[in-house]
C-alpha positions in Angstrom: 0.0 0.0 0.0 1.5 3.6 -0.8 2.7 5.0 2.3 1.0 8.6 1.4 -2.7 6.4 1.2 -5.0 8.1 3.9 -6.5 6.1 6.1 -8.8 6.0 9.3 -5.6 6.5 11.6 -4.4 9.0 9.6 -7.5 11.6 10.6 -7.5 10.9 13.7 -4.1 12.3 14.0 -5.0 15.3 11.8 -7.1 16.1 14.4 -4.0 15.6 17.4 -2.1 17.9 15.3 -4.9 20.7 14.2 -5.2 19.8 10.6 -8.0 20.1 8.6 -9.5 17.8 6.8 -11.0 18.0 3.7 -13.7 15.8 2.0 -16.2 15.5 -0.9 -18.7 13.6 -2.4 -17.8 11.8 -5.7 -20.2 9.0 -7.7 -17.6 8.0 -10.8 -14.6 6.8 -11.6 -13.6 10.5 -13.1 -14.5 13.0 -11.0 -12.5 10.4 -8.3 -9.5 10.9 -9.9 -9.5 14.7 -10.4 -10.0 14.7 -6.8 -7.7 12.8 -5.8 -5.0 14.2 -7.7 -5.2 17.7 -5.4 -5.4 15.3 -2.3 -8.7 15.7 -1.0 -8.7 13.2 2.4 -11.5 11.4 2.5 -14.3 10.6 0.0 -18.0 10.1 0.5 -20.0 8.1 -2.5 -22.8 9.4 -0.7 -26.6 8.8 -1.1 -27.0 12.8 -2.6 -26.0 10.6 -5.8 -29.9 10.3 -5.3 -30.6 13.8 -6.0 -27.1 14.8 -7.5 -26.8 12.1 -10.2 -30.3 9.8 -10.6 -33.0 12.9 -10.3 -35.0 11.9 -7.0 -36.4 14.3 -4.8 -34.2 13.5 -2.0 -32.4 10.3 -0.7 -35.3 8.1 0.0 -35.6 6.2 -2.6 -31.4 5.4 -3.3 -31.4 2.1 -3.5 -28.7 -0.8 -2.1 -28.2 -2.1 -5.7 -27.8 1.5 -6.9 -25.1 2.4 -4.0 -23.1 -0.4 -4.6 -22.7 0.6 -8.5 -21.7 4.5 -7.8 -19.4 2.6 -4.8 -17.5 0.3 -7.6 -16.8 3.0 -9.8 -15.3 5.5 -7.4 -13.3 2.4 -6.1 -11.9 1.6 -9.4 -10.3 5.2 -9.5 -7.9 4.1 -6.3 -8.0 6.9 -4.7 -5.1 7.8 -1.7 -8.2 9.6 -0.3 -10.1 7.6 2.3 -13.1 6.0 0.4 -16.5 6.1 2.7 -19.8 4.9 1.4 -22.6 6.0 2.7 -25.4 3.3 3.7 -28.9 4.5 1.9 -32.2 4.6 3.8 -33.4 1.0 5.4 -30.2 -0.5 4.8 -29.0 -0.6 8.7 -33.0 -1.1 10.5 -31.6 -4.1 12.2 -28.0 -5.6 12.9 -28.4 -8.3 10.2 -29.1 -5.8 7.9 -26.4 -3.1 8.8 -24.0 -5.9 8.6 -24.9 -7.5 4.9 -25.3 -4.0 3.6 -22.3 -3.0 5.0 -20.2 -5.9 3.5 -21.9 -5.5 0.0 -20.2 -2.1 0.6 -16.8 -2.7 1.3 -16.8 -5.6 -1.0 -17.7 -3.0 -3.7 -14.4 -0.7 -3.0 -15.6 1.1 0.4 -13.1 1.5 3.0 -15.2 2.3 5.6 -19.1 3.1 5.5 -21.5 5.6 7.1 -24.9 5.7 8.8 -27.2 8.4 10.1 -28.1 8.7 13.5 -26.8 8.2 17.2 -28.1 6.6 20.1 -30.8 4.8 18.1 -28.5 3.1 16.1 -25.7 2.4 18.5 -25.9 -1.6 18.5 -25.9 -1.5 14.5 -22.7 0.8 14.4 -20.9 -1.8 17.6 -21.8 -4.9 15.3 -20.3 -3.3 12.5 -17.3 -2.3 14.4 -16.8 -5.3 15.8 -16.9 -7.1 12.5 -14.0 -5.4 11.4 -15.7 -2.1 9.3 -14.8 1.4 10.1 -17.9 3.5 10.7 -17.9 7.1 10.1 -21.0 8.9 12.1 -23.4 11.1 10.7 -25.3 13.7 13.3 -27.0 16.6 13.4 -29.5 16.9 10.3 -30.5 13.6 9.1 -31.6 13.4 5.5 -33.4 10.3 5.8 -35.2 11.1 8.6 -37.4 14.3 6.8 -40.1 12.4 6.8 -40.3 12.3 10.7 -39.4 15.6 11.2 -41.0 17.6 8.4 -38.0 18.3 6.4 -34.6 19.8 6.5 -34.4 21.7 9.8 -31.6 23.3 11.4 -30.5 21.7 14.7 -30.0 22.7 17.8 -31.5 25.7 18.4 -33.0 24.7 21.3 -31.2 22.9 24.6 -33.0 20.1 23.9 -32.0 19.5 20.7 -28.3 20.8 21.7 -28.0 17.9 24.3 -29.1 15.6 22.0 -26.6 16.2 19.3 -23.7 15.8 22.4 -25.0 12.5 23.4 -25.2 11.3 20.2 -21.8 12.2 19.4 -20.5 11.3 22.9 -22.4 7.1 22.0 -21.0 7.5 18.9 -17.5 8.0 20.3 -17.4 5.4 22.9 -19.4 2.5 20.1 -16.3 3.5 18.4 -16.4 5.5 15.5 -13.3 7.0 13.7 -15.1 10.6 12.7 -18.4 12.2 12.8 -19.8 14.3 10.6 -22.1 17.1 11.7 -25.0 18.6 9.3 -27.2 21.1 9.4 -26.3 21.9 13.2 -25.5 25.3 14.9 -21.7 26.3 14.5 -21.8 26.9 18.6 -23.3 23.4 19.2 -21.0 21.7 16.3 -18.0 23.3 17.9 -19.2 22.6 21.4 -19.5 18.5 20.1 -15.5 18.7 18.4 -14.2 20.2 21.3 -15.9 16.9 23.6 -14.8 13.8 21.7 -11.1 12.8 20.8 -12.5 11.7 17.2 -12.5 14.1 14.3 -16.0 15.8 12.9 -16.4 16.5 9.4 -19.0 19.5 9.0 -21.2 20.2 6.6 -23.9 23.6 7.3 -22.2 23.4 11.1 -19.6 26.0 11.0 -16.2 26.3 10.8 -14.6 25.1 14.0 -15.2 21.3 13.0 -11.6 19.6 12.4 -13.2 19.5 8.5 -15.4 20.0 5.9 -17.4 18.5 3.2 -19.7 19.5 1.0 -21.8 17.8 -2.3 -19.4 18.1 -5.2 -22.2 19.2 -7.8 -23.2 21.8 -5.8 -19.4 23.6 -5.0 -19.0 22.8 -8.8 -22.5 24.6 -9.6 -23.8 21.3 -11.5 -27.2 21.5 -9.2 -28.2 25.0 -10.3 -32.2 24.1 -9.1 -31.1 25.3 -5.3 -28.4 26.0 -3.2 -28.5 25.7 0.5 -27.2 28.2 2.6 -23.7 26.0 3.9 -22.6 25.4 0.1 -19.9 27.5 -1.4 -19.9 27.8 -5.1 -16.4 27.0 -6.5 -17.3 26.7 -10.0 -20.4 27.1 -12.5 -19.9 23.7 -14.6 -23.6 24.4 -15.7 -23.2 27.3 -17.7 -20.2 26.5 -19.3 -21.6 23.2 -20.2 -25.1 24.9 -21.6 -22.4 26.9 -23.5 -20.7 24.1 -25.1 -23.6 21.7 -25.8 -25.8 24.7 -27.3 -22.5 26.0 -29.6 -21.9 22.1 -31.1 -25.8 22.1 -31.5 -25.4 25.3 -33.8 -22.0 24.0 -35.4 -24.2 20.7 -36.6 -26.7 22.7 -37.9 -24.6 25.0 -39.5 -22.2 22.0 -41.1 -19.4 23.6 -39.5 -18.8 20.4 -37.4 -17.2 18.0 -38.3 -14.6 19.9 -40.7 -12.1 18.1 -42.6 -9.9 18.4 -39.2 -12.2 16.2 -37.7 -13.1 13.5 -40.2 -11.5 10.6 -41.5 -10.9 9.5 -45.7 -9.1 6.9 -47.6 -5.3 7.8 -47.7 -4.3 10.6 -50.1 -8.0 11.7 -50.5 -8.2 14.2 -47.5 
């Protein structure tokens, strides 16, 4: 293995030194290796392929089959960043299920996977542990849980829901998780929960005093032009210069401009 290869060991002492550490979401084998090539730490195939790549609403409906697919093709990019998949909704319910979803995963490429939730899903994150697969937590704003709470809300604003995000990341920490990430959470509360455990949280819309960040990659490149939530930083606008190209070869077709001699082929000595 390449010594410079990032692993779960290798965060945890980014945090013991004050390093940040940066991730994104990828779903295919290209955009992988663009990413890894600037040295991006750790990569989520996360379930936003739902709404990213395959045009759902939201993450309900990413599928197990469909996880594993985006999973292999990230995987076959072998990436020095960390590669985390991200276990879609219903996949973990029960132990059993955590742990034959979980090895579908890592047999697919995953290095380590990660599931929503805290205390309610402690014994599915020990099993997996003790089976010999790195669990990344997930906290905060839970995208597969909208349906029970009405949509994408903002967390702890209230004590309540402040104490809850701290136990949750405190059982998380002691099941044995190598990272957390934090979403949708208030950047006092998410600071409040990196400064308490001795693992490293990854934020995402919870401030900037988690030990790193991650955001969707099609929405820092500006592919997902429909909306863009407060936490995301546009980097890029890959939309419009893509509306540019495809609508300038439409007009060179129709035109006959394209293909020109340049870019067509003849019988020797006839060109």
């Amino acid at each position: 293995m390449n010594e410079h290869k990032v692993n779960i060991h290798t965060l945890r002492s980014m945090k013991q030194r004050g390093e940040k550490i940066t991730a994104l979401t990828a779903y295919d084998f290209f955009t992988t290796k663009i990413m890894d090539e600037v040295g991006v730490h750790l990569i989520l195939v996360g379930d936003s392929v739902g709404m990213a790549v395959l045009g759902y609403a939201n993450t309900l409906p990413v599928t197990m089959d469909e996880m594993v697919h985006h999973t292999k093709s990230v995987a076959r990019a072998k990436p020095q960043a960390l590669l985390v998949a991200d276990m879609p909704f219903m996949s973990y319910s029960t132990v059993r299920a955590a742990l034959e979803n979980a090895g579908r995963l890592i047999q697919a490429g995953a290095e380590a996977v990660k599931l929503e939730g805290g205390e309610a899903i402690i014994e599915q994150v020990r099993a997996l542990i003790a089976a010999g697969i790195p669990v990344l937590g997930h906290i905060g704003l839970l995208p597969q849980s909208i349906l029970e709470t009405g949509g994408y809300k903002i967390v702890g604003r209230t004590l309540q829901s402040a104490e809850r995000v701290l136990r949750d990341a405190k059982a998380l920490e002691q099941a044995g998780v190598f990272g957390i990430v934090i979403e949708g959470t208030i950047a006092s509360v998410a600071e409040q929960v990196t400064k308490s455990v001795n693992v490293p949280t990854i934020g995402i819309g919870a401030g900037p005093n988690c030990d790193g960040q991650i955001l969707v990659s099609n929405d820092m490149l500006g592919l997902f032009t429909w909306f863009t939530p407060k936490h995301v930083k546009r980097y890029a606008n890959l939309a419009e210069e893509m509306r540019k190209a495809f609508a300038q070869y439409k007009r060179e077709v129709e035109s006959g401009k394209f293909p020109t001699v340049e870019h067509s082929f003849y019988e020797p000595g006839k060109n």
